[in-house]
C-alpha positions in Angstrom: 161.1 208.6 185.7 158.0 210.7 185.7 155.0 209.1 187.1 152.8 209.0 183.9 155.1 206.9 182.4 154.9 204.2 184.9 152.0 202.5 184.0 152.9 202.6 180.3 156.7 200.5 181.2 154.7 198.1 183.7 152.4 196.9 180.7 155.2 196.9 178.1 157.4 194.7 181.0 154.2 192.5 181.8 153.2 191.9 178.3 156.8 190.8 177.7 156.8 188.5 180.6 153.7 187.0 179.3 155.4 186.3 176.0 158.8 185.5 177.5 156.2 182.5 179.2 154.8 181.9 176.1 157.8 180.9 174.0 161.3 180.9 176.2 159.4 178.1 179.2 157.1 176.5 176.3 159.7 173.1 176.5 160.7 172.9 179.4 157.4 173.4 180.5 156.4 170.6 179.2 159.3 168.1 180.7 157.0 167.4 184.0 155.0 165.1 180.8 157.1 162.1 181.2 160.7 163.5 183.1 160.3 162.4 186.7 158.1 159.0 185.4 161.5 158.4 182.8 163.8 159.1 185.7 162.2 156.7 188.6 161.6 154.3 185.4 165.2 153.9 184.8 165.2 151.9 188.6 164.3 148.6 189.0 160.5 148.4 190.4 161.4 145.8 192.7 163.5 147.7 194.6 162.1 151.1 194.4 161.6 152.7 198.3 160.7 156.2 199.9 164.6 156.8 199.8 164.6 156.2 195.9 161.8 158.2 195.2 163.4 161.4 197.0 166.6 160.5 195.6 165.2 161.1 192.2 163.1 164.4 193.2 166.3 165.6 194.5 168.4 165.0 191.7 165.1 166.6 189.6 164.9 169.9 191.7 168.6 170.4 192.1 169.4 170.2 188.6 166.7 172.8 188.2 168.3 175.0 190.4 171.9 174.3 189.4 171.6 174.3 185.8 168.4 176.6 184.7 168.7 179.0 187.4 172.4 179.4 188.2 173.8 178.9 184.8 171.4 180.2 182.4 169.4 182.7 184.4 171.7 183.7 186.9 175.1 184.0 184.9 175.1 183.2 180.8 171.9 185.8 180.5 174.9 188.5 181.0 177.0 186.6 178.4 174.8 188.5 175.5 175.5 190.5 172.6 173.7 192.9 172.2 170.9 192.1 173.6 171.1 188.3 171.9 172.0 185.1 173.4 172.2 181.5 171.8 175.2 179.2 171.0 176.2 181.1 167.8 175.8 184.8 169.5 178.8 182.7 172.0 180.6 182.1 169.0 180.4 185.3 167.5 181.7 187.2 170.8 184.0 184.6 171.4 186.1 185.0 167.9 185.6 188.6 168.6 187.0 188.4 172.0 190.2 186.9 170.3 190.2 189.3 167.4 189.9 186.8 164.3 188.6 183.5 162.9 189.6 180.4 165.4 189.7 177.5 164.0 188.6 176.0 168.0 185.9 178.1 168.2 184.2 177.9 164.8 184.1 174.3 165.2 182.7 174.3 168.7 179.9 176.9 167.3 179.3 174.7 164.3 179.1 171.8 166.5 176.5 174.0 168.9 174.7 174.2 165.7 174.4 170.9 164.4 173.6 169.4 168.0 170.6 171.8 168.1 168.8 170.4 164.8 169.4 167.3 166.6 167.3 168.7 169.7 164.8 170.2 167.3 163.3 167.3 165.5 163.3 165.3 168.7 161.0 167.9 171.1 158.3 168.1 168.9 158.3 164.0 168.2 158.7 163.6 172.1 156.4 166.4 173.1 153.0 166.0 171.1 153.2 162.0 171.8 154.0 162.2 175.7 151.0 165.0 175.8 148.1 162.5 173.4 149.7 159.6 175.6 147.6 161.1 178.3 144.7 159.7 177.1 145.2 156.5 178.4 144.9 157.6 181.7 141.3 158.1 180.8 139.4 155.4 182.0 136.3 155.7 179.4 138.4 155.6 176.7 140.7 152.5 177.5 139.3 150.2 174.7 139.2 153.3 172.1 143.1 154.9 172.4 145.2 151.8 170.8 149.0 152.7 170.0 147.8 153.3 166.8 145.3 155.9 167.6 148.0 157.7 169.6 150.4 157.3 166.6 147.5 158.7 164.3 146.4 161.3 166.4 149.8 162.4 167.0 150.9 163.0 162.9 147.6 164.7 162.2 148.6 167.3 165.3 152.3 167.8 163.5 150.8 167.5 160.3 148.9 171.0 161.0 151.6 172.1 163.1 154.5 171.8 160.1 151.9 172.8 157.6 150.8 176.5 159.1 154.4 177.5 159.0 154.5 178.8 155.8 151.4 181.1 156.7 153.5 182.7 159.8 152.5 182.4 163.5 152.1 185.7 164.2 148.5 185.6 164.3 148.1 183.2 166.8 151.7 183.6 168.8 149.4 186.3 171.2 147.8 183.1 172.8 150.9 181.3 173.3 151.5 183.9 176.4 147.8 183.3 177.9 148.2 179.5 177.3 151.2 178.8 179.1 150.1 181.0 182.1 147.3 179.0 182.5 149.4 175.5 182.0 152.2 176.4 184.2 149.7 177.4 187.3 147.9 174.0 186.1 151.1 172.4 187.0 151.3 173.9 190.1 148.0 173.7 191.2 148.3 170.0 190.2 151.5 169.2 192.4 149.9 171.3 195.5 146.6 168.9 194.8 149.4 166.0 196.2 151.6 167.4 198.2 149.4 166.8 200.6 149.7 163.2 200.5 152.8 163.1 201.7 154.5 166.6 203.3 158.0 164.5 204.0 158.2 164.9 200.3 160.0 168.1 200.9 162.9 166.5 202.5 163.7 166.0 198.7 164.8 169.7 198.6 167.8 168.6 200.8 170.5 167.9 198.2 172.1 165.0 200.6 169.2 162.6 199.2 170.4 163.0 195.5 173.8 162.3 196.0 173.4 159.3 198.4 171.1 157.7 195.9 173.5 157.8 193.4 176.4 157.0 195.8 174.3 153.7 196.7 173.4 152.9 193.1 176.1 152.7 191.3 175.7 152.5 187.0 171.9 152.4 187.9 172.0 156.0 189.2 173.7 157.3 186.2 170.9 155.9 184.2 168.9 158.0 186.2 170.6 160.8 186.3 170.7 161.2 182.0 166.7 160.9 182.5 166.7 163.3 185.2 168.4 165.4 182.6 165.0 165.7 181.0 164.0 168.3 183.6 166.1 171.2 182.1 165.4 170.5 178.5 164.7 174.0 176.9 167.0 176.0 179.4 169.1 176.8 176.3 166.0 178.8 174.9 166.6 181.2 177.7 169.3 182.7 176.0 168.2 182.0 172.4 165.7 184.0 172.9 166.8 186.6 174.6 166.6 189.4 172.1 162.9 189.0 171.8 162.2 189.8 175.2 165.0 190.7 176.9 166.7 189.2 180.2 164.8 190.9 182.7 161.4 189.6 181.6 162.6 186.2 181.2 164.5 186.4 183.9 161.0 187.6 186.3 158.9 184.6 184.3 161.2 181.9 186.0 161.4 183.2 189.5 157.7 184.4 189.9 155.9 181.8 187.9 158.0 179.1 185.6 160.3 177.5 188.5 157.9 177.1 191.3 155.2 176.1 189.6 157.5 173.2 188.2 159.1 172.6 191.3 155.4 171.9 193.1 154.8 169.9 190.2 157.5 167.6 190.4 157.0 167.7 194.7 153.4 166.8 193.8 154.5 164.0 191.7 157.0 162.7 194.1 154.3 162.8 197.1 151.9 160.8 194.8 154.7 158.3 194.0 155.0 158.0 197.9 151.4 157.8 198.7 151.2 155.0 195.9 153.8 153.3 197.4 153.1 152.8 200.8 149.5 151.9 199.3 150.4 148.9 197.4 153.1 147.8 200.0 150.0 148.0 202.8 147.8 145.9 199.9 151.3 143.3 199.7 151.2 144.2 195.9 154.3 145.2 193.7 155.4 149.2 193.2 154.5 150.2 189.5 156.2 152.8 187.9 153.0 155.2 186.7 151.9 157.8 184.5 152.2 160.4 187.6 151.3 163.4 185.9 148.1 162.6 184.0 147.1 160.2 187.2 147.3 163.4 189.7 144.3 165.1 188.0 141.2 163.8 188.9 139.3 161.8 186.4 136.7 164.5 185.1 139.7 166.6 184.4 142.0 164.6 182.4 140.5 165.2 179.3 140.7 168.9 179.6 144.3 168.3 181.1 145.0 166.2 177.9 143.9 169.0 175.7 145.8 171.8 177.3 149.1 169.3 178.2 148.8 168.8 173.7 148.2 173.1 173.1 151.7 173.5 175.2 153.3 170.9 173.7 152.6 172.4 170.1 153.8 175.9 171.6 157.2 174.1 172.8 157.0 172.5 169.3 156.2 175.8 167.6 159.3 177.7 169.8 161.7 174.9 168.4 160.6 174.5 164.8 161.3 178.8 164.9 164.4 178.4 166.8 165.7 176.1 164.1 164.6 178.8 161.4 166.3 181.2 163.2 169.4 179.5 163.8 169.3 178.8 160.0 169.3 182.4 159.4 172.2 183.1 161.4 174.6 180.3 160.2 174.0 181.5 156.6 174.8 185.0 157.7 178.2 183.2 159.6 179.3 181.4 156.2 178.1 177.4 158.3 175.3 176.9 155.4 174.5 177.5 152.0 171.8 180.0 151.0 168.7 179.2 151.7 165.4 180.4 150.6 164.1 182.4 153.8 160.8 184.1 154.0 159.4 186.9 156.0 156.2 185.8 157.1 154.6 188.6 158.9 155.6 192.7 158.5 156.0 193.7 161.4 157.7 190.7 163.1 161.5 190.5 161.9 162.2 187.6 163.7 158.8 186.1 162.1 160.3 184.0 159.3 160.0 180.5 157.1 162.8 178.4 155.7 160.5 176.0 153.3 164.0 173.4 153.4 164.1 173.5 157.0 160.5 172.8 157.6 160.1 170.1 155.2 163.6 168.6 156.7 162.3 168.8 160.5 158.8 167.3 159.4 160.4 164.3 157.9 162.6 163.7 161.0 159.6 164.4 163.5 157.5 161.6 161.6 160.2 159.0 161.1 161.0 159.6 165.2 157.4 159.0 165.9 156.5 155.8 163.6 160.2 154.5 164.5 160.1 154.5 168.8 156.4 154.7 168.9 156.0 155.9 172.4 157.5 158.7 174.3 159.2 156.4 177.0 161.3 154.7 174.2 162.1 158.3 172.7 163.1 159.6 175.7 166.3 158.2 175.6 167.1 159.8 172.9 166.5 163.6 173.9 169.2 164.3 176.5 172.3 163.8 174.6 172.3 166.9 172.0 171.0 169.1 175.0 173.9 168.2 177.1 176.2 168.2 174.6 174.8 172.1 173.8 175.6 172.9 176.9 179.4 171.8 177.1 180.1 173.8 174.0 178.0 176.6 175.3 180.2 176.9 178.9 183.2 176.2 176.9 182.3 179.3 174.6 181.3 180.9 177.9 184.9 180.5 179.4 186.3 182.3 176.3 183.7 185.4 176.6 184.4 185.7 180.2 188.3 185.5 180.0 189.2 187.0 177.0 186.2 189.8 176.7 185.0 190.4 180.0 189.2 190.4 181.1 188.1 188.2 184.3 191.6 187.2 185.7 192.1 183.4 184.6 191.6 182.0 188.1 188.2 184.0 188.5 186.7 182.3 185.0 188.4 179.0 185.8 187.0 179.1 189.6 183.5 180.2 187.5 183.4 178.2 184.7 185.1 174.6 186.0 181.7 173.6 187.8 179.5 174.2 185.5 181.9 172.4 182.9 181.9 169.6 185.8 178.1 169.6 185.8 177.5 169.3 182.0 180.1 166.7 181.6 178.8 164.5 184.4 175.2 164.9 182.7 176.7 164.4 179.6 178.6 161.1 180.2 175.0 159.9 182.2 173.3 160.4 178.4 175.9 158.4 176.8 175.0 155.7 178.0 171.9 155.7 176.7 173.2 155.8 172.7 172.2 152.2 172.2 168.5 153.1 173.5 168.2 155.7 170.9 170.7 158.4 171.8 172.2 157.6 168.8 170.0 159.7 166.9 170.6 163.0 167.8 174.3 162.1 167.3 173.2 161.1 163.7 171.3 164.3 163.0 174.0 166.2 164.3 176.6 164.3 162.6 175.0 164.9 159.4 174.5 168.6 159.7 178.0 168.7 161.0 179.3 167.2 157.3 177.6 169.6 155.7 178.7 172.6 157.4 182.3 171.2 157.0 182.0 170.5 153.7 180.4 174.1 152.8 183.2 175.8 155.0 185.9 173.8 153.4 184.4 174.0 149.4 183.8 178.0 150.1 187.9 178.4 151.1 188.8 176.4 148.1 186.3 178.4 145.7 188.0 181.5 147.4 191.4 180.6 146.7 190.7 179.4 143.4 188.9 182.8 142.7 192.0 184.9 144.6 194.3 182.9 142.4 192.6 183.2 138.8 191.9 186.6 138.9 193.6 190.5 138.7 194.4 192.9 141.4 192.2 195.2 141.5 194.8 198.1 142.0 197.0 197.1 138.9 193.4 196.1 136.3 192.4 200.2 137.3 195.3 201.8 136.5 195.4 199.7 132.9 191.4 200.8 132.2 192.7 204.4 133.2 195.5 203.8 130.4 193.7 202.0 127.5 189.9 202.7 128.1 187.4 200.5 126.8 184.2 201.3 124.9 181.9 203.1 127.9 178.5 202.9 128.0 176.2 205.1 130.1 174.4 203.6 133.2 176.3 202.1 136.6 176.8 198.0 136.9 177.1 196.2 140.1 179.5 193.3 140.4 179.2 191.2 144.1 182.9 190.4 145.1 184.0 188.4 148.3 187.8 189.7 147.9 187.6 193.7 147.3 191.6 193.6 146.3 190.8 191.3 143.4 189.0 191.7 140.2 185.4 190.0 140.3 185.3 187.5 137.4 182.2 188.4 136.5 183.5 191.8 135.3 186.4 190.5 133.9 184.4 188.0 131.5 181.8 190.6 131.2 185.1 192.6 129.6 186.1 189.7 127.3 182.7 188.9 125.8 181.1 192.3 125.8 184.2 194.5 125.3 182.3 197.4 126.8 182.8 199.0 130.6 179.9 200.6 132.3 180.3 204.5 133.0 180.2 203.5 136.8 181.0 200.8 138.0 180.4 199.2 142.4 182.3 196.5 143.5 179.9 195.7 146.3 181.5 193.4 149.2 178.9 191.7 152.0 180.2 191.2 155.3 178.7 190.0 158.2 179.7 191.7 161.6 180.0 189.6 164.9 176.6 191.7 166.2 172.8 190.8 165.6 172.2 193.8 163.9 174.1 196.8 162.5 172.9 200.3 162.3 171.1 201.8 159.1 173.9 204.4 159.3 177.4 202.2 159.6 175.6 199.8 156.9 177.6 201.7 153.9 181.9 202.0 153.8 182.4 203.4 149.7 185.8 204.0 148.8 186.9 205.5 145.6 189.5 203.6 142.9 189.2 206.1 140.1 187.3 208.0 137.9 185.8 204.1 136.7 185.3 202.3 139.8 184.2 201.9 143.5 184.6 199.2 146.3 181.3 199.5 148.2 181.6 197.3 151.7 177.8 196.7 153.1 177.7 195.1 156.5 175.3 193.4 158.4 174.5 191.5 161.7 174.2 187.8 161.6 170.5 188.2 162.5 170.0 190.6 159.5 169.4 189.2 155.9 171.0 191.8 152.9 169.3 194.2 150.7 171.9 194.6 148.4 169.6 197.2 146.1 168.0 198.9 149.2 171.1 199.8 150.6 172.8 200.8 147.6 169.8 203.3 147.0 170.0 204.5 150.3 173.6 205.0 150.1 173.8 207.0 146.7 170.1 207.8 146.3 171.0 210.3 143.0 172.7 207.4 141.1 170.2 206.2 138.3 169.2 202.2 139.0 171.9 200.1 138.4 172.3 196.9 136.3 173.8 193.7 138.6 176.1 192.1 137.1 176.6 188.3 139.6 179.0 185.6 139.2 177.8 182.0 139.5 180.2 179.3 140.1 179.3 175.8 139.3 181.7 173.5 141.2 182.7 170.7 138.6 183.7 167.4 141.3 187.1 165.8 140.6 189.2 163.4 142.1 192.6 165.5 142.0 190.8 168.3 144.3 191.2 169.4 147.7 188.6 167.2 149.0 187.9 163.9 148.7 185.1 163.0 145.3 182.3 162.5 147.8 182.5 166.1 149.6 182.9 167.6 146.2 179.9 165.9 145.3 178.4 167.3 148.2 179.8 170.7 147.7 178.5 170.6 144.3 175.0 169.8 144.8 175.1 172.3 147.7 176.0 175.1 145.3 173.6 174.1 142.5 170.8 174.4 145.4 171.8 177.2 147.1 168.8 180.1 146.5 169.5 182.4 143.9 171.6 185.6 145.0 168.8 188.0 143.2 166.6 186.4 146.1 169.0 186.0 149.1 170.9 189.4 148.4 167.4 190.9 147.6 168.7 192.4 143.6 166.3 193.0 140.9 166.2 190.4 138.8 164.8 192.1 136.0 167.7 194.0 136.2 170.4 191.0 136.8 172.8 189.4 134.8 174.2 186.0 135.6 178.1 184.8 134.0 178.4 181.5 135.1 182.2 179.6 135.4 183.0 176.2 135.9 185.2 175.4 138.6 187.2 171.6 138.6 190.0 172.5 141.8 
């Protein structure tokens, strides 16, 4: 590396690092909010003492260290493709790891999937409230900030946040970076403000505390331990994100800024409980469970505190609401969803885009969440269970990669995998137990989206075998046009087929109504490769029938949406522009079909909405032709 170079790579690295901080650490940067005041909340005041306090801290910073760093950062980073991570990349190198479709791990991806929507219209609900919340610790504005001026100021802030979307974030996603630097050596400079208070505090980073308090507590310390989950909330968008900035630069943001600046938060939170304690037991009054973090600032500075805690909350917001557009993207491309309308909000951003259906759904779930719990301590309860349950399916995913790709012997990715598995079960059972206190609702969410990817998967392998069924190989219908030609007529036509060996019904009812063939004629098959993005060159596979036709196979990465007419110019740039000729199903629900009449009339309403193909396969549609068949199976 020549040394004129240097300087160029170290800005490039840096200015990813700044934007790995920016939108990987933007949630779980915001958990020191309300997670270690959830977790001490969950025991009773009464018997709250120094050894419970560093029980919790323990449990806090060694679930940090076990789950973000370890897991994530140290070990599923390397489980990428490509240069992507998330629980769908898994899924896609896991089914290529076995070489086909498993029925295991589609349903563990889809269920990755569905658990995350579940996630997303929780952290923005959770996040902007815990952040305006802070105003109470104000004390000039006690008799002004009512629950319902929290509530209020809290839907105007996701009211603006949900309603820029459609304009794109690129714009202002440059300050997210700055932003979070300065929030995250807020949080630091916050905890070291306290530590002071009480230095023993660091015995808390001796794991022996953790596991004696929840030895010596019984179903109380499990209760704490699913709020202590709230610490590593976001660790999943380490990997999400991964092919925006790479591992290296998100991997350098947690080590040299993100991790201890949150772990001399949480110290400085812990001290301050201490101090508070011995306080009110000198005074002979009762231990209070507190707003710690908004309480550590002095009083001058919690309004500018309060302001910056709500601009990192909206960026954690922000990195979810675009997580769940990605994610979107991807299970369309994977065959989970139906097409969606997608937009591509900025042009030189390709990860920059806007699902209008999955903004408008995620707004209505944020506000219900917020006028339903009303607080961020009641809400809390609710956050841990689709994060945990996440992260099973993502070590379980994990075990396949490492086993069956990476060719680990099986004892190696048992002895590797089994404790992290252990971990995220034990944190996972700890959240269950909290479904009654609102847990229940990311298992609703999930369980929703869950039906309809099931119900989409299943209607799609019935439309298949109906269309496999009731039409012509493709072999024997070109050898009869070779024998009795039709009437020609100049130009070339485009027919969109999902089975190559059979003959698209579109061009066989374009035959029986128009009784003409078009001079050339592409059977153009999509298919969606288990790799974020395919090269510009291995896009195109054409293979000739005859003299009449072509089968034309154009392949893309699940992170890439088709241009059915771009790459069809680019692959035979001489050929005059052609007329698409596109099939359109319309399911017809019955009560003798393969599902039962309420998933058909699911399925049905799913196709009618599904975005036209001119707009999700990118086709002309001044130059488009739509047969439409009714289909009763």
């Amino acid at each position: 590396m020549t040394t004129g170079a240097e300087p160029h790579e170290r800005d490039s690295f840096a200015a990813l690092a700044l934007g790995a901080v920016g939108v990987v650490f933007g949630d779980i940067g915001t958990s020191p909010l309300y997670a270690f005041r959830e977790a001490l909340g969950q025991v009773d005041p009464s018997t709250i003492g120094p050894e419970a306090i560093l029980g919790v801290l323990s449990l806090a910073l060694w679930a940090l260290i076990l789950i973000v760093t370890t897991k994530y950062v140290l070990f599923l980073m390397r489980a990428d493709n490509e240069g992507e991570g998330g629980v769908l990349v898994l899924m896609s190198l896991a089914q290529k790891a076995v070489k086909g479709r498993s029925l295991v791990i589609f349903a563990l991806g889809a269920a990755g999937a569905a658990l995350f929507y579940g996630d997303g219209i929780i952290t923005p609900a959770l996040s902007v409230l815990a952040a305006v919340e802070g105003l109470r610790s104000v004390p000039a504005l006690h008799s002004i900030v009512t629950d319902q001026v929290i509530i209020a100021v809290t839907v105007l802030i996701l009211i603006a946040l949900f309603g820029v979307q459609s304009r794109g974030t690129a714009s202002v996603a440059k300050l997210f970076g700055p932003i979070c630097l300065v929030w995250f050596l807020t949080l630091g400079a916050l905890g070291i403000l306290h530590i002071a208070d009480e230095p023993a505090i660091f015995q808390a980073l001796i794991p022996y505390h953790g596991v004696a308090f929840l030895l010596s507590h019984g179903t109380t310390g499990l209760f704490v331990l699913g709020a202590v989950f709230l610490t590593v909330t976001g660790a999943e968008a380490l990997i999400a994100d991964m092919g925006h900035f790479g591992r290296l630069p998100i991997q350098t943001g947690w080590f040299a800024l993100v991790f201890p600046c949150l772990a001399l938060n949480y110290l400085g939170q812990g001290a301050f409980a201490l101090a508070t304690l011995e306080q009110v037991r000198a005074a002979g009054e009762a231990f209070t469970n507190l707003d710690w973090f908004f309480l550590m600032a002095p009083q001058s500075l919690r309004v500018p505190l309060v302001i910056m805690a709500t601009l990192a909350t909206i960026i954690a917001s922000q990195a979810v609401i675009t997580g769940a557009f990605s994610i979107t993207q991807q299970a369309i491309q994977l065959g989970l969803l139906p097409r969606l309308k997608i937009r591509q909000t900025s042009a030189r951003a390709a990860g920059q885009i806007y699902l209008p259906v999955i903004n408008a759904l995620l707004f209505v779930g944020v506000i219900i969440l917020v006028f339903s719990f009303r607080s961020s301590s009641a809400m809390a309860a609710a956050y841990g269970i689709a994060v945990t349950g996440t992260m099973v399916i993502t070590t379980s995913l994990a075990f396949i990669v490492v086993w069956k790709l990476w060719k680990w012997r099986l004892p190696l990715a048992l002895a590797v995998i089994v404790p992290f598995l252990i971990i995220d079960l034990v944190f996972f059972g700890a959240n269950i137990l909290r479904v009654v206190e609102g847990g229940w609702v990311p298992l609703l969410v999930a369980g929703m989206v869950g039906m309809v990817i099931a119900t989409w998967a299943r209607g799609r392998r019935l439309l298949d075998e109906y269309t496999h069924d009731h039409s012509v190989d493709m072999d024997e219908f070109a050898r009869v046009i070779e024998r009795r030609p039709p009437q020609r007529v100049p130009g070339t036509a485009v027919y969109m087929t999902t089975s190559p060996d059979r003959t698209p019904t579109a061009l066989l009812h374009n035959m029986k109504h128009n009784k003409v063939l078009h001079e050339h004629n592409l059977l153009v098959k999509i298919v969606t490769a288990p790799v974020p993005l395919v090269p510009p060159g291995e896009r195109c596979m054409t293979t000739r029938l005859n003299a009449y036709f072509e089968q034309v196979t154009l392949t893309y990465g699940f992170m890439e949406q088709p241009d059915v007419a771009r790459d069809l110019d680019i692959a035979a740039p001489s050929r005059e522009a052609p007329s698409f000729i596109l099939g359109r199903h319309t399911w017809v629900a019955t009560r003798r079909s393969g599902m039962p009449f309420w998933q058909d009339k699911l399925f049905s309403f799913m196709m009618r909405n599904a975005t036209d193909p001119t707009d999700f396969f990118r086709v002309p549609p001044n130059r488009t032709v739509q047969i439409g068949e009714q289909v009763a199976i």
